[in-house]
N, C-alpha and C positions, 0 to 999 in steps of 0.2 A: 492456398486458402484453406481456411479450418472450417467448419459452422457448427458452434457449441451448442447446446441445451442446456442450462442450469438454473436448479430448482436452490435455494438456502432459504433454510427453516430456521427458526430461532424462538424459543418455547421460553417463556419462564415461568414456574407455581410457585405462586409467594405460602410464605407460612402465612399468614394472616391478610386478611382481605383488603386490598386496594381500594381506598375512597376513589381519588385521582390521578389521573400520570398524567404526563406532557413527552412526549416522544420524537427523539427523530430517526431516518430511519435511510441512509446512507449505503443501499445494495442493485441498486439499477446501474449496470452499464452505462459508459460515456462512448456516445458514435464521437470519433475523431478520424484523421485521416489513415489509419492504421487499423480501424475495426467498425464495423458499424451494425447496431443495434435494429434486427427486423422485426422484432416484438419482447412487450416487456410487461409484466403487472408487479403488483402489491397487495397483498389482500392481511386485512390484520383482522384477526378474532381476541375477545369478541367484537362484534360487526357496529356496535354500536359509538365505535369512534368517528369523530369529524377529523377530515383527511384533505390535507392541502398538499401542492408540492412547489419548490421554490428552485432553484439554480444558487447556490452559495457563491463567496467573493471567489473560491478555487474554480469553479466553472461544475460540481456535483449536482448530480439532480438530486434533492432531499425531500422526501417525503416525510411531511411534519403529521401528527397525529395526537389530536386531544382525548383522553377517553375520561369523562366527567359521571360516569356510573362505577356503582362498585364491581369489581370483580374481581377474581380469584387466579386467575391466569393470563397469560398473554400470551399468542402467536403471531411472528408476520411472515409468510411466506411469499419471498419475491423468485419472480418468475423471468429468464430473460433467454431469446434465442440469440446468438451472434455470432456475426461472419469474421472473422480473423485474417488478417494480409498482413501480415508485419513482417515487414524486410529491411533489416540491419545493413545499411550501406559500411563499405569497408571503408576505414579513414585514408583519404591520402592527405600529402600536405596543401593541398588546392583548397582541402575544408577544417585543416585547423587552422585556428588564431596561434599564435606565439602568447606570452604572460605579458607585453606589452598592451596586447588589446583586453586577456584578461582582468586587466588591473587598472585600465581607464577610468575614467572616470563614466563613460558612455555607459559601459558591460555593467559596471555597479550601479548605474538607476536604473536602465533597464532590466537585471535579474534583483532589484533591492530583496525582491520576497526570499531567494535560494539562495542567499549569502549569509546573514547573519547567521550564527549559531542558534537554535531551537531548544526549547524546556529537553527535548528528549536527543538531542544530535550532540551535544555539547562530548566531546571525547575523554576530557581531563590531561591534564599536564603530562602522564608520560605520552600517551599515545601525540600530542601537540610534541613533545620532544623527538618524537622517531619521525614523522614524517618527512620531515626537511631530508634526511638522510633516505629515504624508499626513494622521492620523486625527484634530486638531485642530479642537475646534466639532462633532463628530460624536456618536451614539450608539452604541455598541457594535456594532450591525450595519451601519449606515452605514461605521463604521470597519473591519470586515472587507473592504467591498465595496473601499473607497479604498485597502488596503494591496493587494489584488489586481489592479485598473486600474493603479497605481502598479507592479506585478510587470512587470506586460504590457509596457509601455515599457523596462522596465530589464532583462529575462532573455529570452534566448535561447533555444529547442530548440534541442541538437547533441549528436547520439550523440559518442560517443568520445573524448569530453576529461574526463569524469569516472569512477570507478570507484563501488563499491556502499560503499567506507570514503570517497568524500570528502563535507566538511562543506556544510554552508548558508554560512559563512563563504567556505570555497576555492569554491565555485560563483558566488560572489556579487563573488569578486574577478575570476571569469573572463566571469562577464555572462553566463553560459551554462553549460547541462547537461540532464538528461533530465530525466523525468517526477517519479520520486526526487529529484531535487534539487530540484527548483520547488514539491515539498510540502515538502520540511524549509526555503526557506527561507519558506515563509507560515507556515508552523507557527509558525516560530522569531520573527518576525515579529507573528505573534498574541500568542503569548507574553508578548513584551515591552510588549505593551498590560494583559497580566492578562487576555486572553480564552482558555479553556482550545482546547486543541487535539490533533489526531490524527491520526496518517500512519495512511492506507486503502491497505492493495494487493491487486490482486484484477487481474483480464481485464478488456480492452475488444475490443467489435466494433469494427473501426475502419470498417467501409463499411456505412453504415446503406442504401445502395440494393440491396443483393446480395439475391438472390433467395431466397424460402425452402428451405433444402435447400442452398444452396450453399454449400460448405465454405469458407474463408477463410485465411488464416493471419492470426491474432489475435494478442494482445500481451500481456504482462505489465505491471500499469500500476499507478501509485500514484497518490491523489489525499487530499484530507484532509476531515476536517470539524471544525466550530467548535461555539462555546455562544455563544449571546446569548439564552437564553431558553427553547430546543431547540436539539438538536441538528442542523445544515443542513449540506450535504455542496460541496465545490468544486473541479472538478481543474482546476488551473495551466495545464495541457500545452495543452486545448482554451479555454480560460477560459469556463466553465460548470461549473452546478453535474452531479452524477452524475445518469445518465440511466438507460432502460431498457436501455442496451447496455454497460452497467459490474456487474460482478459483483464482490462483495466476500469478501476469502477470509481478510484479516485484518485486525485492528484493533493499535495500541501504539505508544507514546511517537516512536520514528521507526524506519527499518530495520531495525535492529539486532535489535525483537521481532518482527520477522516475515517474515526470510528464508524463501524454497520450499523449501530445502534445504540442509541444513548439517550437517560429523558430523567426527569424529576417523578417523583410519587409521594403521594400520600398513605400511611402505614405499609402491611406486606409484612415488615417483619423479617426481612431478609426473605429467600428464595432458593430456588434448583433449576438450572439454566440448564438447556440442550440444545446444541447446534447438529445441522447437520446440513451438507453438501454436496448435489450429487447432480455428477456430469455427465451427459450423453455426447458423443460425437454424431453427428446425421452427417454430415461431408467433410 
């Protein structure tokens, strides 16, 4: 068991002053049976926004926020402590399916959401040409593991050559991109076997030796999980499955359902954004 503290700040100053925005705001922890959430806030400045919060079709808690006066900046700083228990059960065959029950008709209405290819999972025709050959001869979870070992060879980490719109396709022609990209393209990837699949994003601690108490600067990080029988979780970026130092804050089809923040405005004029993320371990 882990128990995190993490604070993410998200600042923008518009060049020109904001009539209106419409905001949603996608950074509180989900308690599930692998973590659970013992306190959490939101506070957005300035103060003078009307602040709801809703549960989306993915199960996110979303806190919505209108701010209908003018101003010149915006901050939301969510606040969340959480306890961490995630333990990766090792596969035997007692809890894989075979690609018989993958490819039922049962598995495809009940995963319909993690099957279809996604605006951003879609991989493009060579990587759809190679796969058949990685997970060949294998079982559905053997073949997760062999499209991942096969990832590790062929993708790159490199900040700065991808953006939050580009594909599994443009990442996979450039051999390289961040953590976001190495899950939409195993997603995408899975997919095309018929194993259902799901882009996770959430925080990681990235220095498991840091001392209890000592503050960090932490990361926004996406990683995925798959079906063969349960559901098993895997991030790309460190090749391993999610540990006790990954917190998950949301689950959906790829990016797109689970931006931290996203919203409409009136003028601004464009802007200067600042993130920042910073994680304490207490146990």
């Amino acid at each position: 068991m882990t128990r995190l503290s993490i604070v993410h700040k998200t600042a923008y100053k518009y060049n020109r002053r904001v009539t209106l925005s419409y905001n949603e705001a996608r950074m509180t922890p989900l308690t599930d049976p692998q973590q659970v959430v013992l306190e959490s806030s939101l506070k957005v400045s300035p103060s003078h926004a009307s602040v709801s919060t809703y549960r989306d079709y993915w199960g996110t808690r979303v806190t919505a926020f209108d701010m209908q006066v003018p101003h010149e900046r915006l901050e939301v700083v969510a606040t969340a402590t959480v306890e961490v228990h995630r333990t990766e059960r090792v596969a035997t065959e007692d809890d894989i399916v075979g690609w018989d029950v993958i490819g039922s008709e049962v598995t495809r209405d009940e995963f319909s959401d993690w099957l279809p290819q996604s605006r951003l999972s879609g991989p493009g025709e060579e990587v759809l040409a190679i796969v058949p050959g990685v997970v060949a001869g294998k079982n559905p979870h053997e073949a997760a593991m062999a499209i991942f070992e096969w990832m590790r060879g062929e993708m790159t980490y490199m900040k700065g050559t991808t953006g939050v719109t580009t594909n599994a396709e443009e990442a996979w022609n450039q051999r390289q991109g961040v953590c976001q990209d190495l899950a939409h393209l195993a997603i995408g990837a899975l997919r095309s076997c018929g194993i259902p699949a799901r882009y996770v994003s959430g925080y990681i601690h990235p220095r498991s030796s840091a001392a209890i108490g000592e503050a960090v600067a932490g990361q926004s990080h996406a990683w995925l999980e798959w079906w063969d029988g349960e559901w098993r979780s895997w991030d790309p970026t460190n090749h391993k499955p999610a540990g006790d130092f990954h917190v998950t804050v949301a689950r959906g089809r790829d990016y797109r359902d689970v931006p931290p923040l996203k919203g409409v405005l009136s003028g601004g004029g464009g802007s200067a954004l600042a993130v920042t993320v910073e994680i304490t371990r207490l146990a």
